[in-house]
N, CA, C and O of each residue as an XYZ file, in Angstrom:
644
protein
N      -8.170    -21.611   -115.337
C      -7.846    -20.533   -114.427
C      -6.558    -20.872   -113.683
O      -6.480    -21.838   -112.924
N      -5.399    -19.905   -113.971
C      -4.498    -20.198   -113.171
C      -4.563    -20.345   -111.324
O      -5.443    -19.720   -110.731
N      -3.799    -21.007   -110.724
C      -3.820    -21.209   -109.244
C      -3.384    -19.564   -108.984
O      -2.805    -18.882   -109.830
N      -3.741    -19.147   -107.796
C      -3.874    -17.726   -106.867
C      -2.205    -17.396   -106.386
O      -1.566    -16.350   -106.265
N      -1.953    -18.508   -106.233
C       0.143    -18.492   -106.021
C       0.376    -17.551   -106.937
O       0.776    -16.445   -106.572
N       0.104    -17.921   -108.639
C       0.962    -17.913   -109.795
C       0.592    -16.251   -109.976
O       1.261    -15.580   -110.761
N      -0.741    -15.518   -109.037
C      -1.308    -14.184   -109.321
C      -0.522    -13.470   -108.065
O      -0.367    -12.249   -108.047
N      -0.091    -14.231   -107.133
C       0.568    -13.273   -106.162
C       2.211    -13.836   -106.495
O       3.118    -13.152   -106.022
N       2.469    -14.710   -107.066
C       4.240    -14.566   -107.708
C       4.196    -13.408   -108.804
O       5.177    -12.693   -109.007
N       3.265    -13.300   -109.340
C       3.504    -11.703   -110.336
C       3.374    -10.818   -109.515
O       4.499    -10.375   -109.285
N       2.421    -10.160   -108.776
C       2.338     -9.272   -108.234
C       3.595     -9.004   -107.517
O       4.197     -7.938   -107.652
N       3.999     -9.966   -106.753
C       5.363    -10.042   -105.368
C       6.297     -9.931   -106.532
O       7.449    -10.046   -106.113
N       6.258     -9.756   -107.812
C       7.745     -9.614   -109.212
C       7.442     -7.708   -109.083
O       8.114     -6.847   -108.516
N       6.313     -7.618   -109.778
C       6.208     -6.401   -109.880
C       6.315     -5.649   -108.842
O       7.015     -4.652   -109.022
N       5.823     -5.789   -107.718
C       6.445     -5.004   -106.212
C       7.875     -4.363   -105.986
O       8.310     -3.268   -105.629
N       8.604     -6.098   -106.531
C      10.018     -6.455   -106.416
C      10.922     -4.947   -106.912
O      11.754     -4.173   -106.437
N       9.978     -5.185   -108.420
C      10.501     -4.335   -110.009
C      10.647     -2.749   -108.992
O      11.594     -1.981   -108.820
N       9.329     -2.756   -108.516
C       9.211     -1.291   -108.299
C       9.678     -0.996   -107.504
O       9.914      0.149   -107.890
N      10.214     -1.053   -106.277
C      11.189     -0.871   -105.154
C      12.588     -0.801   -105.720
O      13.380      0.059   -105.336
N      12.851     -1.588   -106.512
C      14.317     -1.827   -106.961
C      14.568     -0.775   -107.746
O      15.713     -0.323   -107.746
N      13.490     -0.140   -108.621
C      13.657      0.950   -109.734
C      13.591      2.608   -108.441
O      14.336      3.566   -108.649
N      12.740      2.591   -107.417
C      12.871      3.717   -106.443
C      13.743      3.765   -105.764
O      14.158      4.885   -105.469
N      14.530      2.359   -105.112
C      16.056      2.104   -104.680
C      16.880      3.266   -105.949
O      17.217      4.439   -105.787
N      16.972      2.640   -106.824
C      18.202      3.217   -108.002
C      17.741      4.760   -108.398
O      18.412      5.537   -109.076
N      16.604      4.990   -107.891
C      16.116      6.306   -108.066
C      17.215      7.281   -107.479
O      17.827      8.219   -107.989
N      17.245      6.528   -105.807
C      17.067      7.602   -104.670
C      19.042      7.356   -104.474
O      19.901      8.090   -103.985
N      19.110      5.996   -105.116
C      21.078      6.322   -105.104
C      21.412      7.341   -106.148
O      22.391      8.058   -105.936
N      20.617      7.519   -107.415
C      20.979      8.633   -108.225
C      21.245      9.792   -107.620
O      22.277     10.462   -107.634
N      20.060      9.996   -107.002
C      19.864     11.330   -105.896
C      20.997     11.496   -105.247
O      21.606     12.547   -105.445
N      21.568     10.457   -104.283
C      22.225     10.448   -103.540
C      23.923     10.852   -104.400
O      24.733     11.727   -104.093
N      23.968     10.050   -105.278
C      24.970     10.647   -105.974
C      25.539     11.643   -106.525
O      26.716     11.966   -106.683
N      24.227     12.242   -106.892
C      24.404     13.525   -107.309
C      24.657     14.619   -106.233
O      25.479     15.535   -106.238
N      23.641     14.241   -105.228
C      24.119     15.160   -104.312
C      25.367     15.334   -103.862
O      25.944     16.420   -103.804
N      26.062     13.669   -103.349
C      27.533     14.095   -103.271
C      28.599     14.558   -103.901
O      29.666     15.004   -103.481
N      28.074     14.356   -105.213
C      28.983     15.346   -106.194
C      28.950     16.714   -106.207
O      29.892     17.445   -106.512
N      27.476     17.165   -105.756
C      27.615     18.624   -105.585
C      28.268     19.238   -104.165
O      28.991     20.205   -103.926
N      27.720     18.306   -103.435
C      28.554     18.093   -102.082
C      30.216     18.715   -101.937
O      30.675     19.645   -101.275
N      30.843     17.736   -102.880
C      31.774     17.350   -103.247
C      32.936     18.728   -104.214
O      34.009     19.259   -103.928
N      31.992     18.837   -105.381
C      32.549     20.609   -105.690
C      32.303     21.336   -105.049
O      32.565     22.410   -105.590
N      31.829     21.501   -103.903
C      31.719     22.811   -103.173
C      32.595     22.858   -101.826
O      32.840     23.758   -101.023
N      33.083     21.061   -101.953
C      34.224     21.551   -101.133
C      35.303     22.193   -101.551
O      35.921     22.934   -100.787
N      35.684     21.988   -102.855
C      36.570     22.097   -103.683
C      36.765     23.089   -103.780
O      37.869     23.541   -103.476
N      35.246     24.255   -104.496
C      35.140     25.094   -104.588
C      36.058     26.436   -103.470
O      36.806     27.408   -103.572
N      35.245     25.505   -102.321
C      36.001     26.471   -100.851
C      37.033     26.375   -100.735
O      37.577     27.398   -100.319
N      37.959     25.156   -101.004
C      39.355     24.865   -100.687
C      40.277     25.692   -101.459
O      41.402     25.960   -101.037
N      39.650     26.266   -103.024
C      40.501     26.198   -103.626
C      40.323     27.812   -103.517
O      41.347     28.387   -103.887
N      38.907     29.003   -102.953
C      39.156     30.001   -103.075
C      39.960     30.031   -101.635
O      40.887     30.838   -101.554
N      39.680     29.249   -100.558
C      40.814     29.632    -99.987
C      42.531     29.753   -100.071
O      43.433     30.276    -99.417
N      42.397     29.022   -101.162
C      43.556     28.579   -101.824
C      44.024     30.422   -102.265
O      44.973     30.986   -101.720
N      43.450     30.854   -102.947
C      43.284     31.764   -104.157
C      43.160     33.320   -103.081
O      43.314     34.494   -103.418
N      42.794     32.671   -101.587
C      42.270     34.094   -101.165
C      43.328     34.336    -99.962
O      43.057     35.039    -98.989
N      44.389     33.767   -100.116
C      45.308     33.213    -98.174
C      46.244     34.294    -98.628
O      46.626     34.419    -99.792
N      46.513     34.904    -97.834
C      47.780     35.953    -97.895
C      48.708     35.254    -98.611
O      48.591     35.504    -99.810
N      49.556     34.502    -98.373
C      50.456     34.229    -99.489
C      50.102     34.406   -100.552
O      50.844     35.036   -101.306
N      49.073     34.011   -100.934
C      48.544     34.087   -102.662
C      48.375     35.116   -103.127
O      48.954     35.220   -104.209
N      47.642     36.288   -102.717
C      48.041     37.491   -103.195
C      48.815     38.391   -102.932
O      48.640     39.488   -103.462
N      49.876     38.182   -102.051
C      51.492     38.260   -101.737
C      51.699     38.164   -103.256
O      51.759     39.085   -104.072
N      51.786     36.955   -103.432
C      52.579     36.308   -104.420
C      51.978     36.732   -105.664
O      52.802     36.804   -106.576
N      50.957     36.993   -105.935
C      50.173     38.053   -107.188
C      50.590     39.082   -107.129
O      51.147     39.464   -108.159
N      50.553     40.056   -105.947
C      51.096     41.543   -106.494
C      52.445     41.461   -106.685
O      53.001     42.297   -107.397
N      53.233     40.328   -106.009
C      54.691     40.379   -106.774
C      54.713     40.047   -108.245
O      55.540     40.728   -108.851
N      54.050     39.209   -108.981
C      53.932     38.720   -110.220
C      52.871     40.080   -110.697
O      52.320     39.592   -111.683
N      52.546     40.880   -110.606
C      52.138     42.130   -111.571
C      53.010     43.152   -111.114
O      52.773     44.303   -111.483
N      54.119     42.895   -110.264
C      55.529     44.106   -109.880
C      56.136     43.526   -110.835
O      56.800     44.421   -111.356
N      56.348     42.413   -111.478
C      57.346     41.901   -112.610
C      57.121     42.525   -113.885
O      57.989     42.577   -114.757
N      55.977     42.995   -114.001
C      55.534     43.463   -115.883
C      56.209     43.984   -116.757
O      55.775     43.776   -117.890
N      57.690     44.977   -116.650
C      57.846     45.262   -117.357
C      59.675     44.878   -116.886
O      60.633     45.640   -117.019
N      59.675     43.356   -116.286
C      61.233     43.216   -115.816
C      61.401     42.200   -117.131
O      60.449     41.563   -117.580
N      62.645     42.145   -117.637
C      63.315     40.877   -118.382
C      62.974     39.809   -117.900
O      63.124     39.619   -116.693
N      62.370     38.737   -118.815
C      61.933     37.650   -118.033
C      63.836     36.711   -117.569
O      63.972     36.010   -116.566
N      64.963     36.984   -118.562
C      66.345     36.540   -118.772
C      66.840     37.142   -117.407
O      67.909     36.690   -116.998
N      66.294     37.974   -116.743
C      66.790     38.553   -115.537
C      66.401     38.016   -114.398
O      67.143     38.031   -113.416
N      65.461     37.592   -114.382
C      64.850     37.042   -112.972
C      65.750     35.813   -112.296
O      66.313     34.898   -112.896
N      65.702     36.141   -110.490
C      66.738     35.272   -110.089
C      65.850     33.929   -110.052
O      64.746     33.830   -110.587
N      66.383     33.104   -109.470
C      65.650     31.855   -109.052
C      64.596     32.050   -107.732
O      63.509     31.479   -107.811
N      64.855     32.716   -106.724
C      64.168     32.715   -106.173
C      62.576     33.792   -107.344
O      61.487     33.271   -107.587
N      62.871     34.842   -107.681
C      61.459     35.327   -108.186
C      61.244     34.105   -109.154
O      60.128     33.748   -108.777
N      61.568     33.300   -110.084
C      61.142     32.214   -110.546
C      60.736     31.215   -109.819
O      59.972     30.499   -110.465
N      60.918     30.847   -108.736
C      60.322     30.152   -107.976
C      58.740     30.432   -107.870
O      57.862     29.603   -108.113
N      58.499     32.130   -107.344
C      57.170     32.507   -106.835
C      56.451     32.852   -107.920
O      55.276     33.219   -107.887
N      57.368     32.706   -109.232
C      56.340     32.561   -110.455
C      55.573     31.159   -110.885
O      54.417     31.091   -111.303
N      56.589     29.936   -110.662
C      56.270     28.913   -110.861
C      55.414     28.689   -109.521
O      55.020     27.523   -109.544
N      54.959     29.363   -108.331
C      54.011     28.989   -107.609
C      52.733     28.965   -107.862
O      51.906     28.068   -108.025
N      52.703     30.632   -107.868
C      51.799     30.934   -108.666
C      51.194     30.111   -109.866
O      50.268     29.330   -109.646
N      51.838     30.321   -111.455
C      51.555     28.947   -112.045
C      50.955     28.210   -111.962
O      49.913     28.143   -112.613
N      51.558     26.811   -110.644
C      51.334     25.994   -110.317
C      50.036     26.214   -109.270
O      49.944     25.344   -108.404
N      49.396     26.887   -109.258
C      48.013     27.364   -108.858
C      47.150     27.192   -109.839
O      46.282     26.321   -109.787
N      47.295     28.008   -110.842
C      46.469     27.967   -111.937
C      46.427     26.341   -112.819
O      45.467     25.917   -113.462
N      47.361     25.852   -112.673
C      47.533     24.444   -113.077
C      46.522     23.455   -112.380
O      46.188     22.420   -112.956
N      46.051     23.779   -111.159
C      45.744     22.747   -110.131
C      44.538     23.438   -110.713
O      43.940     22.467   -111.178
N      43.814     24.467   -110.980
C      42.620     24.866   -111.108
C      41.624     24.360   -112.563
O      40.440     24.105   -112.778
N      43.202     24.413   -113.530
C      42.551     23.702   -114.778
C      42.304     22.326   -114.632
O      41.344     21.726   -115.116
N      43.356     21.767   -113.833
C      43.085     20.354   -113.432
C      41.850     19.847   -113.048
O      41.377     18.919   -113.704
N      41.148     20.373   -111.937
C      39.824     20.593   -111.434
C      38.604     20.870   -112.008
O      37.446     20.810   -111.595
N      39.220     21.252   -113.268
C      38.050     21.459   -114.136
C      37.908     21.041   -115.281
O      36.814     21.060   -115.847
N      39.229     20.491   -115.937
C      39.609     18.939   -116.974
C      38.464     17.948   -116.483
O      37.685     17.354   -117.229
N      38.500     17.882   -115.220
C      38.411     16.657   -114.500
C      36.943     16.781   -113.458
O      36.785     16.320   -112.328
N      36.088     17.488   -114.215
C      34.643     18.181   -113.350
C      34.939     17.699   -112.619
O      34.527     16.542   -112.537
N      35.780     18.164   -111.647
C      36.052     18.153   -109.976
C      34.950     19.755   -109.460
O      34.390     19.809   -108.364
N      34.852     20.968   -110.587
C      34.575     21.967   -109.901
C      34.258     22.861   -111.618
O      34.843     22.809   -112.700
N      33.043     23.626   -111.110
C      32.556     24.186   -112.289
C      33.456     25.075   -112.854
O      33.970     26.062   -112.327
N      33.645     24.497   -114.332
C      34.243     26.362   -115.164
C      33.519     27.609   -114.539
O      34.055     28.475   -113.849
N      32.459     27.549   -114.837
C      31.751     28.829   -114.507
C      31.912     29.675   -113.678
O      32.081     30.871   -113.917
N      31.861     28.894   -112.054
C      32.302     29.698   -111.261
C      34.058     30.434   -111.592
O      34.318     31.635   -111.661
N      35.222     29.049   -111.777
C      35.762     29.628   -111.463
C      36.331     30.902   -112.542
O      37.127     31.761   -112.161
N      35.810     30.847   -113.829
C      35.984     31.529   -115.002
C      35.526     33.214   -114.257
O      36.220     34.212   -114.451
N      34.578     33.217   -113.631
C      33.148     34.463   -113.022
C      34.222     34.878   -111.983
O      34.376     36.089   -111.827
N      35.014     33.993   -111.223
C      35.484     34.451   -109.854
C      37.036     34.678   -110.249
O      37.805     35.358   -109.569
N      37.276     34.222   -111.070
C      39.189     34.344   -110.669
C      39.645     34.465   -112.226
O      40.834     34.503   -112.541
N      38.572     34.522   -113.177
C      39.135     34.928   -114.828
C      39.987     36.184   -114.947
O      41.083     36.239   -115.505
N      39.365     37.159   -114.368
C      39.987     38.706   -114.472
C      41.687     38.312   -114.012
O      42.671     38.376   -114.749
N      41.651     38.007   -112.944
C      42.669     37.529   -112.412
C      44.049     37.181   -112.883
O      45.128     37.771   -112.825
N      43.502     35.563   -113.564
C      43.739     34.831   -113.899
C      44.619     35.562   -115.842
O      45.718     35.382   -116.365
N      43.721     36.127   -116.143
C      44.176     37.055   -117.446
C      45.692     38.056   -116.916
O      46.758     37.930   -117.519
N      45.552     38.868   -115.902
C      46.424     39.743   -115.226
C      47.504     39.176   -115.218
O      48.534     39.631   -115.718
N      47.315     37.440   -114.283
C      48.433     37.265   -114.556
C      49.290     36.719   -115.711
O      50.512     36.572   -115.745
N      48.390     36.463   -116.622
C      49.140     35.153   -117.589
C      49.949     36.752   -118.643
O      51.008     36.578   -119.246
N      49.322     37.960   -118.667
C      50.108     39.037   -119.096
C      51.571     39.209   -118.680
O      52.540     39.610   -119.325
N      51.474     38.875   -117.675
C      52.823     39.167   -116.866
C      53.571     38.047   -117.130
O      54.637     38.169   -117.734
N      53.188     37.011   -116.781
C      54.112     35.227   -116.997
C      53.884     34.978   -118.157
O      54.551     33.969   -118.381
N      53.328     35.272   -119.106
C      53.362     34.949   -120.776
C      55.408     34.892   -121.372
O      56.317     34.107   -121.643
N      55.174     35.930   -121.297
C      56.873     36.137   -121.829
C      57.858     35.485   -120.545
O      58.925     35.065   -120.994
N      57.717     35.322   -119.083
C      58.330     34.514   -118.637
C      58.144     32.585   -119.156
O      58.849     31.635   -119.496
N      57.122     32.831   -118.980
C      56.620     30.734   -119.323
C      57.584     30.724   -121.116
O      58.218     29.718   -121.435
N      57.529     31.739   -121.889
C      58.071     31.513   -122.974
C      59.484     31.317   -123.039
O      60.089     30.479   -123.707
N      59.996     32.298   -122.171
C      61.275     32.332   -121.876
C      61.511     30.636   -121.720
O      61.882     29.845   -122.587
N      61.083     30.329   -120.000
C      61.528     28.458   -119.303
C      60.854     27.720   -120.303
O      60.852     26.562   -119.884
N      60.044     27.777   -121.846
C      60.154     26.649   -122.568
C      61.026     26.486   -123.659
O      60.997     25.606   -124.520
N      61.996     27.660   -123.499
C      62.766     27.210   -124.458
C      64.009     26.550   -123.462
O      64.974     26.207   -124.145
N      64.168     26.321   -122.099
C      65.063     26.015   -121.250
C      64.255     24.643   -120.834
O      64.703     23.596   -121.303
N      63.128     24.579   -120.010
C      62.760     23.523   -120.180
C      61.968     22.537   -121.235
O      62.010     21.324   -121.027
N      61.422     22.930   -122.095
C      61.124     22.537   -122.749
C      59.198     22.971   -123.444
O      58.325     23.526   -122.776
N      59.100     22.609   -124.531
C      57.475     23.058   -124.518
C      56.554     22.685   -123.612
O      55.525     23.344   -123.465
N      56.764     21.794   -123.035
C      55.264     21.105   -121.983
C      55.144     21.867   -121.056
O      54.260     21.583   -120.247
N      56.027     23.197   -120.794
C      56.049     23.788   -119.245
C      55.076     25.011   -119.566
O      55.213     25.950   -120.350
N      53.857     24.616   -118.527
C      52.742     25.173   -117.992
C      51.774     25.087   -119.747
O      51.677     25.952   -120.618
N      51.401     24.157   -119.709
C      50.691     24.086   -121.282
C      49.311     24.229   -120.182
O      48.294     24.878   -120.427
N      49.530     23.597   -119.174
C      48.091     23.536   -118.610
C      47.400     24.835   -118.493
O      46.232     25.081   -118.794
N      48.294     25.628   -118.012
C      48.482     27.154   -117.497
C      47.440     27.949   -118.838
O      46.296     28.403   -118.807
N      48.251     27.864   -119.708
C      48.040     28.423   -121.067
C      46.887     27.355   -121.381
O      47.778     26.515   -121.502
N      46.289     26.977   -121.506
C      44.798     25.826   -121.619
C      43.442     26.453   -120.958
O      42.359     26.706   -121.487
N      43.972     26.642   -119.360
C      43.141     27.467   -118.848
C      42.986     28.818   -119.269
O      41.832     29.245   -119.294
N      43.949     29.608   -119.619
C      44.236     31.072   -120.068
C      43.229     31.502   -121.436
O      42.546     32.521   -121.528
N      43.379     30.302   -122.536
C      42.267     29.947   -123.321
C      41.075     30.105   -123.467
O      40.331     30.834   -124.122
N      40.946     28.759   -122.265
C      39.441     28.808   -121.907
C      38.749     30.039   -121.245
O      37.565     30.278   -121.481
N      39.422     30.739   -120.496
C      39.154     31.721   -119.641
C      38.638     32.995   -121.086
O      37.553     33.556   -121.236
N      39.530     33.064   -121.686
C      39.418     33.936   -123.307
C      37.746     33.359   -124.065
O      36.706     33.999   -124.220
N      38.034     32.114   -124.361
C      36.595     31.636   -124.838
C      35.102     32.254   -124.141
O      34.056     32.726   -124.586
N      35.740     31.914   -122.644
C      34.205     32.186   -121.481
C      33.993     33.234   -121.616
O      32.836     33.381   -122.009
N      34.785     34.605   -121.439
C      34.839     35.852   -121.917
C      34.545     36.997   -122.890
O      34.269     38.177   -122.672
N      34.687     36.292   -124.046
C      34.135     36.409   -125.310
C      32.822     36.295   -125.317
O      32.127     37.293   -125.509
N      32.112     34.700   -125.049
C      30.809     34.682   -125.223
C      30.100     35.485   -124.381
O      28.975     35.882   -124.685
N      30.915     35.915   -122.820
C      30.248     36.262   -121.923
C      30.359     38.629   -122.678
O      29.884     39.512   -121.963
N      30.764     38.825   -123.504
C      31.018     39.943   -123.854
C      32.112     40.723   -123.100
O      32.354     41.911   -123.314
N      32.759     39.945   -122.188
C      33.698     40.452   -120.715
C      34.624     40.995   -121.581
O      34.762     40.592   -122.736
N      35.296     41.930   -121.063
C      36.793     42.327   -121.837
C      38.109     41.223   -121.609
O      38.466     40.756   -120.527
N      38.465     41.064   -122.406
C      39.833     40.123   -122.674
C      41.248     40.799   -122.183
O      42.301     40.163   -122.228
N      41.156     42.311   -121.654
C      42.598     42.722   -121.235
C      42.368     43.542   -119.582
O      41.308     44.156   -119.461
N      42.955     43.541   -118.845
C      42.885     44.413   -117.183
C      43.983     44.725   -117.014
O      44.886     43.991   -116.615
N      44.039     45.622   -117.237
C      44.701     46.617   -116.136
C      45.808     45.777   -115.444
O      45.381     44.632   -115.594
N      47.064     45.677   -114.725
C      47.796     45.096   -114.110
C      48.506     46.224   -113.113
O      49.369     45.878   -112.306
């Protein structure tokens, strides 16, 4: 018969085991939560981003462009195109990078997001033959994906501008 130590050093192992496995439980938890935590700040930052007067300033000027020469535009309206843009860039980024769900933002800012790439399509084509192909690939990535989500979702692929 083993000594009574050698029955409470197992027991005091298995105790050990099981605390340590409800520890790693409850950091899972915890992790996860801050990740959801975490996109929903994002989430907010970025429709505020998407919802601030400048921004749709700067949208109804980019669907006043639709039927201008993209070879015509001064620098300054290229500027508030490449702002714009550079919006939608930061959004694919965010979602390359599950910083923040496709879903939402596909559901909330796709329509949008289509409107404008109608309008900046033939401009972005225009600045890659000046700057080069890499300009706004991101842009056009999201524009994609937004097409894919759409499709499956039965949504229409063209709006109105």
């Amino acid at each position: 018969m083993s000594p009574p130590w050698e029955a409470i050093s197992a027991i005091s192992a298995l105790v050990q085991t099981i605390v340590i496995l409800v520890t790693f439980g409850f950091a899972i938890l915890q992790i996860r939560q801050t990740n959801q935590s975490h996109k929903l700040d994002v989430s907010i930052r970025l429709f505020d981003e998407f919802s601030s007067p400048t921004s749709r300033k700067n949208r109804a000027f980019i669907y006043s462009l639709k039927s201008k020469d993209p070879t015509q535009l001064t620098t300054e309206e290229l500027l508030i195109v490449d702002e714009v843009l550079s919006s939608l860039d930061r959004a694919w980024i965010l979602i390359e990078n599950k910083q923040i769900g496709s879903k939402f933002i596909y559901e909330t800012y796709g329509e949008i997001f289509l409107k404008i790439w109608v309008v900046t399509q033939p401009i972005v084509m225009q600045e890659r033959k000046r700057r080069g192909n890499y300009y706004r690939q991101r842009t056009e990535s999201l524009i994609k994906s937004v097409r894919r989500y759409f499709k499956v979702q039965n949504k229409p692929l063209e709006y109105p501008v």
